[in-house]
C-alpha positions, 0 to 999 in steps of 0.5 A: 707762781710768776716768780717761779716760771721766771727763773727758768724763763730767764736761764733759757735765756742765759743758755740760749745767748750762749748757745748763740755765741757758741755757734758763732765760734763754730762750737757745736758741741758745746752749743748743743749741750746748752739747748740740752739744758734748755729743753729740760728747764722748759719741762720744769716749767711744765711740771711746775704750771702741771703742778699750780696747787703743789706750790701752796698746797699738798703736791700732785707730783710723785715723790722719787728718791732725790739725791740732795747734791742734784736737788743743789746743783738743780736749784742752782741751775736756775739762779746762776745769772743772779749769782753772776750779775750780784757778784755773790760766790757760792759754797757747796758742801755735801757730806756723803750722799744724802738722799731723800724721797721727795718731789724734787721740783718743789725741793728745789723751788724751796733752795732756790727762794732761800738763794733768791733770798740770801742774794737780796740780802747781799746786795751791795756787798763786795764778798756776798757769800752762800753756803749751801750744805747738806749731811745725813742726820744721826738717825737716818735723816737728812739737813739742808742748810742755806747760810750767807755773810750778810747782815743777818736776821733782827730779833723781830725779824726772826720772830714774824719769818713765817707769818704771811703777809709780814715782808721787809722787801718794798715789793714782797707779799711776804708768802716767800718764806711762808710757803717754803715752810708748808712745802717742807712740812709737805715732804716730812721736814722742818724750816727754820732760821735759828740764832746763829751763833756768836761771831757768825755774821749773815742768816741762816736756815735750816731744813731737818727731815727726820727720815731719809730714804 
């Protein structure tokens, strides 16, 4: 939960030392629209210290129609300065407008541990990129996929993702993963990391909601 209110925590504070600048520049206008944002990061922590079981278990929030694009750009939001301070570009493809009905807090909680992820993944890296796309399935469900060019999963790696407690990072309880695929299972989806196929470097996962609104 911690490393849920930190996210938001530390774009408050990207928004606010640019507000700050933008002030000293005589830029009001624009300073205005950054504590803009901010007040509506410090509602997301609101809603997630609101909502302490939602993360771990069934939700207490109301579902709404959630446009994936917004979900995106949301998720997004929050980790721009990891983005920016590891270098990492990030793709955005949306086909259409796909839509589903979902809390869209715990949507993008998920998104944002998958880019977390994807970031750690490319460290070191001087080209790291993300994939992130979204289409409307064949029969009226919807896909979201997190894609990057690093080194990519180890079979035995994949075969432990969603074990709790199985982790390679020296600081990791390994439930990262774990909980992304209960809050998708909560919202009608699947989570999963399948084989990429030959000649595509990196890792990939793959949310499939099999009814969108």
């Amino acid at each position: 939960m911690a490393h849920e209110i930190n996210q938001p925590l530390a774009a408050i504070r990207t928004f606010a030392d640019n507000a700050l600048k933008l002030l000293g520049r005589g830029d009001a206008a624009t300073a205005g629209r950054a504590v803009e944002t901010i007040a509506g990061l410090t509602g997301r922590i609101g809603t997630i210290t609101e909502g302490l079981r939602g993360f771990a278990r069934k939700g207490g929030g109301e579902s709404e129609p959630v446009a994936l694009r917004a979900a995106i750009e949301g998720a997004l939001l929050l980790v721009g300065h990891r983005l920016r301070q590891h270098g990492v570009a990030v793709e955005v493809a949306v086909e259409g407008e796909p839509r589903l009905r979902a809390e869209r807090v715990r949507l993008e909680q998920v998104l944002v541990n998958l880019v977390q992820n994807a970031i750690e993944a490319l460290q070191g890296r001087a080209d790291g990129r993300i994939r992130i796309s979204a289409a409307a399935g064949p029969e009226g469900g919807a896909t979201l996929r997190v894609a990057d060019n690093g080194p990519g999963l180890a079979p035995v790696v994949r075969r432990s993702l969603f074990m709790p407690f199985t982790t390679t990072k020296s600081a990791g309880l390994g439930l990262g993963l774990v909980i992304c695929r209960d809050i998708v299972a909560d919202l009608g989806g699947t989570l999963e990391a399948p084989e990429r196929p030959e000649g595509l470097e990196g890792a990939e996962f793959v949310m499939t909601f099999g009814k969108a609104l």
